[in-house]
C-alpha angles and dihedrals in degrees: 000000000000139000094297097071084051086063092048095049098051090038081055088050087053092046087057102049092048097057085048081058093053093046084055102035090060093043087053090043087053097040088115090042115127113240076002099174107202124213140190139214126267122201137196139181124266125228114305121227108231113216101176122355097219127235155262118256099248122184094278105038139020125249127284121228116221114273102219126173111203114240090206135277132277141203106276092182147293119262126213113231095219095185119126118272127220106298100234118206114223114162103228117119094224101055112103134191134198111221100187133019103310131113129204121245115241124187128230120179084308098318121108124241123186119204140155097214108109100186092132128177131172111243125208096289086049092246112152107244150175132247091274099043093267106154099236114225139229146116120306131207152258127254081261098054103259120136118239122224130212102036115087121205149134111315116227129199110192094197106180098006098059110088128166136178122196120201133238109267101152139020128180134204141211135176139095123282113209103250088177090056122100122277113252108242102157146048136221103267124189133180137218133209124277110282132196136195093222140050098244088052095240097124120057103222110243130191094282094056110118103240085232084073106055120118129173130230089281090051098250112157104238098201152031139182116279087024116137126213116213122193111184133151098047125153139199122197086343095307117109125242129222122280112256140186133202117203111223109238099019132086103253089170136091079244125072150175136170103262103072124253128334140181096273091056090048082045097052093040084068100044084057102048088042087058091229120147114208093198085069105027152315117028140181104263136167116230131172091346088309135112121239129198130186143184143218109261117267143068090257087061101051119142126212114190127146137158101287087060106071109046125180111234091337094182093062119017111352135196146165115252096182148014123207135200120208101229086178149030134217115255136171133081112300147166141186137195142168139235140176117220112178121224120225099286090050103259130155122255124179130212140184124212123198122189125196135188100236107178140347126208141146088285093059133261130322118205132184120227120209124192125197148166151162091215093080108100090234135082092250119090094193118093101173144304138218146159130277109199120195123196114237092275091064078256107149110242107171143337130207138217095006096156112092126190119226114209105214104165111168097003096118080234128104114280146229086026113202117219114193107197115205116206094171116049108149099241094048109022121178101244129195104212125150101267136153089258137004110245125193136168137152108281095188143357138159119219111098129195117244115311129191126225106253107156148003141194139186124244131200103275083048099257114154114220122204120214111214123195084245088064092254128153122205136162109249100182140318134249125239129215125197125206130189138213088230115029090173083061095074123100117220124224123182121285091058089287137135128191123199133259134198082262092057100041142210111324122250108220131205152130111282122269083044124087105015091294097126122223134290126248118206132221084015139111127211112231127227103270094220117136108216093189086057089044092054084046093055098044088054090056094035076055091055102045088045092057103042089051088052089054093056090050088059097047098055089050097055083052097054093046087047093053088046091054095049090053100049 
């Protein structure tokens, strides 16, 4: 063994050093570098020159030990530091971070990447992708909105195309109903003229009579075939109702038979487009040859109708078939109010509500709820009525028959829609107590028109939300997060990515929070884990190292030039 080997083994100890350097160097360039994993530099010792085994203790002399000069030291390997680096809040809400081991699955052209850093974008096909265009994975959803489990995939994320609508399943209502006000015990009543079912007035029309066949007093024919009968200008409690037309000599009612239009189904269109409901009160009959209508008790249900409103082909030669009197006015506590419930298109559809005191005893108060609206497809405005009961202290106790049926034949939307109305939720409870006036307005209800897609942002199991322009919320995918049995295992490769090797082993994919994965943190970044304090540390040493290999290296080499010297 001479000088030489002197040389190798210092030049092994550079080498060394300067590998230490590289391995630091790189953790200090990335130090800024989003998911950045730093490593560090292993050593080991290189083959050793034995110059005597040692032996054995025997009866005369003790044992000898091996004698072994060191040939110099190699790189063994670098090892990843895998531990979590700063969470870093940046407000965007694409911006995604892994607390824990897992790594998020990236796509490329059908080969699996695996990287932490988070930084995600949509590209033009509105896949959600990495830095580098790797089609981030992760579970997909249901026509409802659910995530489904089990299948991984390419995550999308259809900002400003996606648009959804919910319809209008529950409402619920809130207010004081005036439990000192007066109990509604009439209608709203009102009278026609004297009408015949012949020319010479002998006969009172009745409800069979064709309408064909109606005279006045002064024996004018009221109508004829192909006439059209128009009521407008109508109101209810104030408000006006919709503009209608029955066509003379056809069956313009929900009721029919084969023999044209009569006086019942006149009779029975108005009952409908006046919204009254004979089976509670109030009703269109025919009496002594008059017409008698008559509304639903309450103030709020008070009908005004005379003469001028009904008119007989008013675009081309109109004239006034009938005149009517009012003989009674509406009374009783009452209230109205209006809502809009949206269909599942997302469609508006608005509804009244009137309320009524209907009794009063030593139990509480009783009230009837009516429900209308010209939004149902058909001629009909009621939708239903019940009974809202209150205890002695205004305090709400039941309500009946809250679940009301939309018609909406030929819409395109679903039909028939059900609407459930809540009058007793605990936070906002109807109440009954003595006031100047009854309120009452819809406190809370689901349903929502179209919205658009406009934002999205991760949550901690991983669940992407999506933000819609209607204020809904809905679950447009899920990340997945891989883990390994041996993260050290993974190769890295550049754009913050790592692919696997036989050390590291086959992936086990999840949704974060299972599997060890850890969880995921939204609108934040994970910074790169270098420390820079140990990095500094380790150049120094790496220095000296460096340095004192290199005086070795020197020395052997004065040595050598002496000896040659000497020789020569």
């Amino acid at each position: 063994m001479g000088l030489t080997t002197a040389l190798y083994t210092a030049m092994t100890g550079l080498n060394a050093n300067s590998s230490v350097i590289n391995v630091a160097g790189n953790n200090i360039a990335n130090t800024n570098t989003t998911g950045f994993k730093s490593s560090r530099a292993d050593f080991e010792t290189q083959i050793l020159m034995n110059l005597g085994n040692g032996t054995a203790p025997t009866a005369e002399n003790g044992g000898t030990n091996p004698t072994q000069v060191g040939l110099g030291v190699k790189l063994s390997g670098t090892t990843h530091n895998f531990n979590d680096g700063t969470i870093n809040l940046t407000g965007l809400n694409s911006d995604v971070a892994v607390e824990g081991n897992g790594f998020f699955v990236a796509d490329y052209g059908g080969l699996q990447k695996y990287t932490r850093a988070g930084n995600f974008g949509l590209d033009s096909e509105q896949n959600l992708v990495d830095a580098n265009g790797g089609r981030i994975q992760g579970y997909g959803i249901d026509d409802e909105y659910n995530v489904v489990a089990g299948v991984v995939g390419n995550l999308t994320i259809p900002v400003g195309s996606l648009t959804i609508a919910e319809s209008t399943n529950n409402i619920a209502f809130g207010g004081n109903l005036n439990g000192g006000g007066e109990v509604a015990t009439m209608g709203t009543i009102v009278q026609s003229n004297a009408l015949y079912a012949d020319a010479g007035q002998v006969t009172q029309a009745d409800a069979n009579t064709p309408l064909e066949s109606i005279y006045d007093a002064s024996g004018n024919q009221l109508f004829a075939d192909g006439d059209v009968l128009s009521i407008m200008d109508v109101t209810r409690g104030g408000a006006s109702l919709p503009d209608k037309t029955f066509q003379i000599g056809l069956i313009n009612t929900t009721e029919s038979d084969d023999n044209g239009a009569t006086m019942q189904d006149l009779l029975d269109f108005y009952e409908e487009i006046f919204g009254i409901d004979p089976t509670v009160s109030g009703g269109a009959t025919i009496v002594n040859g008059q017409i008698n209508i008559e509304g639903h008790t309450g103030t709020v249900n008070e009908l005004k109708i005379t003469g001028d409103n009904m008119v007989v082909n008013k675009d081309t030669n109109p004239t006034l078939p009938f005149s009517f009197d009012e003989t009674q006015e509406a009374n009783g506590e009452s209230v109205r109010t209006s809502f809009v419930a949206y269909d599942s298109l997302g469609q508006e559809m608005l509804l009244d509500l009137n309320v009524v005191m209907e009794s009063k005893s030593n139990a509480g108060t009783t009230w009837r709820f009516y429900v209308q609206s010209e939004d149902d497809s058909d001629l009909a405005r009621a939708l239903g009525n019940g009974t809202i009961k209150f205890d002695t202290n205004g305090r709400f106790l039941l309500a009946t028959d809250t679940t009301i049926t939309m018609d909406l034949e030929g819409t395109g939307a679903l039909t028939p829609q059900t609407i459930e109305m809540t009058f007793g939720e605990d936070d906002n409870s109807l109440s009954a107590l003595a006031s100047t006036q009854s309120t009452i307005a819809a406190t809370s209800q689901d349903g929502s028109p179209v919205g658009t897609l406009e934002d999205y942002y991760f949550s901690e199991d991983g669940v992407i939300h999506g933000i819609f322009s209607n204020s809904l919320t809905r679950d447009l995918g899920q990340l997945v997060l891989a883990n390994f049995v041996n993260q050290d295992g993974l190769v890295e490769e550049a754009g913050n990515l790592y692919a696997t090797t036989a050390a590291s082993g086959t992936p086990i994919i999840g949704a974060p929070g299972t599997n060890g994965t850890g969880r995921t943190v939204g609108q934040a970044l994970e910074l790169s884990n270098v420390d820079l304090s140990q990095e500094f540390i380790t150049l120094i040493n790496a220095t000296t190292g460096y340095s004192a290999n290199s005086r070795v290296f020197s020395t052997s080499d004065q040595l050598i030039q002496q000896l040659l010297q000497t020789l020569g």
